[in-house]
N, C-alpha and C positions, 0 to 999 in steps of 0.2 A: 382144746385150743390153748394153744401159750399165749404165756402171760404180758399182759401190756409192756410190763418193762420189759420182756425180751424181745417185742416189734424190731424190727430193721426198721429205716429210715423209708423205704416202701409203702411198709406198711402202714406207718403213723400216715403218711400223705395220702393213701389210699382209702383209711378208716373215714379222714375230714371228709373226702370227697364223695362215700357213701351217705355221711352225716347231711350232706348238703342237697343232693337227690330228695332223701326221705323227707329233711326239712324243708324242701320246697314241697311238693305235697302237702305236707301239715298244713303251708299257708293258703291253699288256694281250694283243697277239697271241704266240701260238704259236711258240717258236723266237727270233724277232725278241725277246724280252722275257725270253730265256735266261739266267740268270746265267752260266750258261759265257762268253758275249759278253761281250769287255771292254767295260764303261762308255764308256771313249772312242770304239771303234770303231762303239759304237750313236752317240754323240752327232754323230762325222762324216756314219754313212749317214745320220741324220736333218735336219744342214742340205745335203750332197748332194743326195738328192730333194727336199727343200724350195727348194733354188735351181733345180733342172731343172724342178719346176711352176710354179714363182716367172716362169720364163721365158717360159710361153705362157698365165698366167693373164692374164686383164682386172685392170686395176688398177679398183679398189673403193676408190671418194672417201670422207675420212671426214667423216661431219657435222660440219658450220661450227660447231655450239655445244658439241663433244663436249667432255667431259671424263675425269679419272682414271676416275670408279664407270662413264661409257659405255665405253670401253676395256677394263677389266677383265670388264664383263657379256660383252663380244664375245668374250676370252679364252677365260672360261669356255666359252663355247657351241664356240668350235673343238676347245680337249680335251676337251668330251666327245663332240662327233663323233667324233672317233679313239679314243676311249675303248670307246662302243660298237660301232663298226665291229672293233674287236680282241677283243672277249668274243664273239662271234658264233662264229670257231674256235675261240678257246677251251673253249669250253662239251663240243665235240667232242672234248675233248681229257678233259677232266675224267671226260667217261664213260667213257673210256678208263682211267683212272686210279681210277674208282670199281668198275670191273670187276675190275682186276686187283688190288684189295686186298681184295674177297670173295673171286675164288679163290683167295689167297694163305691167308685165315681158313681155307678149308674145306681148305687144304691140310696145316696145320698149321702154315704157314710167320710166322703173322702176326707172332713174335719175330725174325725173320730178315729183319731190316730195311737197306736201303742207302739212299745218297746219291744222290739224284734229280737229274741234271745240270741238267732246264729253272729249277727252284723254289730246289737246293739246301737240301732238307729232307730230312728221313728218311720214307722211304714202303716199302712193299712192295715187294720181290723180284721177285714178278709182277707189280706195279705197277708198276715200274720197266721191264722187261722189255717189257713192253705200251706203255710210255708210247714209249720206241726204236722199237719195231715202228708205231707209230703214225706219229712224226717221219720216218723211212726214206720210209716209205709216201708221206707227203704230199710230203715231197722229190721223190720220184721222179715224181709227179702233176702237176708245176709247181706244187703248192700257194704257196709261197713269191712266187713272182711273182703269185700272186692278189693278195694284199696291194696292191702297188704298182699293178696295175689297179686295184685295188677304191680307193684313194684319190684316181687319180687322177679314177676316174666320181665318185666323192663330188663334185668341183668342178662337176660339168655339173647334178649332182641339187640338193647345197645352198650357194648359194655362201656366199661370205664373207661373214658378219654377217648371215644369212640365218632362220639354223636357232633355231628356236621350240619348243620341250618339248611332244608332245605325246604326249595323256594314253596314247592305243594304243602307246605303243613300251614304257609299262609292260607291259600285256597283253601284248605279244609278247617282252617279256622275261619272263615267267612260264612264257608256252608256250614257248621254247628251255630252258628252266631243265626243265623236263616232259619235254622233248624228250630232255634230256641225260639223264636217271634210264632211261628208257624203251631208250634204246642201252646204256646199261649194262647194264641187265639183259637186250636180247639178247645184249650181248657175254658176259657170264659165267653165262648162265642153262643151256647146254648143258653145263658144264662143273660148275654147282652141283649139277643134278642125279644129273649121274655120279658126283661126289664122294660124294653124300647115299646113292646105291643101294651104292657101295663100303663106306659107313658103315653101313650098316644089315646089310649082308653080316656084317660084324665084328661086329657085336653079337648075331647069330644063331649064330656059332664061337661067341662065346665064353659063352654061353648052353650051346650044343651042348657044349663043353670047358670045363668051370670050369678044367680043371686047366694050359690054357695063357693063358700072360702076354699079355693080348691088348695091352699098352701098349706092351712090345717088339715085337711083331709089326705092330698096325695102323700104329705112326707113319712107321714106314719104306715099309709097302705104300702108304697113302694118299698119304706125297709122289712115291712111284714111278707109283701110279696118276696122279697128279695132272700128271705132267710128260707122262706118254704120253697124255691127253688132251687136253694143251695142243700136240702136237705134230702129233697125228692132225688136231684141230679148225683149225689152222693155216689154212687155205683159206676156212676158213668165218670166222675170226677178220678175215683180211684182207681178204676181201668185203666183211665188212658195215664195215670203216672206210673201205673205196674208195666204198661207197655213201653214207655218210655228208659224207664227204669232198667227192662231187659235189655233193652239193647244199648246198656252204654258198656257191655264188655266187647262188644263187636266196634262201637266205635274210639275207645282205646287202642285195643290191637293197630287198627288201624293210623291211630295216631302215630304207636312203636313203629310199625311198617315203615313209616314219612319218614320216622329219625334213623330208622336203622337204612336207609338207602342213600 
């Protein structure tokens, strides 16, 4: 490849506008978008990759009359391809994260709040917990290198200065948003209900027994109950985020389809 200073004026405009693709991505996927990651080490891997695609893309002439507002429209439309290419795992994750701050509620834990290493917010205990077991999981899956795949087919689906808003990639961001409520509640719906049967158990003691303390007694059995259901369900937890997890190259594609029409 030749050397930056011998880019054409093309080129230099073409290389930002790859830069800004990949860095949208950085900001919205999964892990990639972790505040744990220092800032510069995301800013490196994102001109990294952007010179290693930079290398075997087509150069894309820019229009002879273009100006500052055509330059900036092409901007835009590159981050937000990376934009929505990164909410797509995300969304996986979310449900992830919306599961485990209901079983945290019905645990009793919902004050027992930690520091969420992806977000750097305070979230549930079991949301936390769940959000790791999720990360792990997709680690282990090659999820991580989906990313880089998945950006690098974006250039075959919509190239550069290509990609036009159309109106179904709202509709299909509706249904992933559906999608993601829908996995939450399988994910923490085995676990609500065993909670709610142990709750209801305890209100029938302490009906049965006025004369014991059911406040000291239930809060310690429900987080007890709550952790050996979280433990037994284990298989069934990680199941259904391996299932979920496969199919988020099916619904990418899907997403390039939207942009590339």
């Amino acid at each position: 490849m030749e050397s930056v200073l011998q880019f054409s004026p093309d080129q230099y405009f073409n290389f930002i506008l790859v830069v800004l693709r990949i860095g949208g991505l950085f900001v919205t996927a999964p892990i990639l978008s972790s505040a744990n990651v220092p800032r510069r080490l995301r800013l490196f891997m994102v001109l990294m990759v952007s010179w290693m695609l930079f290398a075997v893309l087509p150069n894309t002439p820019i229009a002879q009359n273009w100006n500052a507002s055509y330059y900036l429209l092409m901007a835009t439309r590159e981050t937000m391809i990376g934009l929505l290419l990164g909410v797509v795992p995300r969304a996986t994750f979310a449900a992830v994260d919306f599961a485990g701050t209901v079983i945290g509620f019905q645990m009793g834990l919902s004050l027992a709040n930690v520091m969420d290493p992806q977000s750097q917010t305070q979230v549930s205990m079991i949301s936390s917990f769940k959000g790791l077991l999720a990360t792990l999981l997709f680690v282990i899956i090659d999820g991580h290198h989906t990313f880089f795949e998945v950006i690098a087919l974006s250039y075959d689906k919509v190239a550069i200065g290509t990609f036009a808003f159309n109106p179904n990639i709202l509709e299909f961001l509706l249904r992933l948003g559906g999608d993601m409520i829908i996995l939450g509640v399988k994910l923490g719906s085995p676990f609500i209900v065993a909670l709610l049967f142990a709750n209801l158990i305890l209100g029938f003691m302490a009906r049965a027994m006025p004369q014991m303390n059911i406040f000291v007694v239930g809060m310690p059995l429900t987080i007890l109950l709550g952790f050996l259901f979280l433990m037994t369900g284990m298989p069934y937890t990680t199941g259904a985020m391996h299932k979920a997890f496969s199919g988020l190259e099916v619904q990418v594609i899907e997403m390039l389809n939207l942009m590339a029409k």
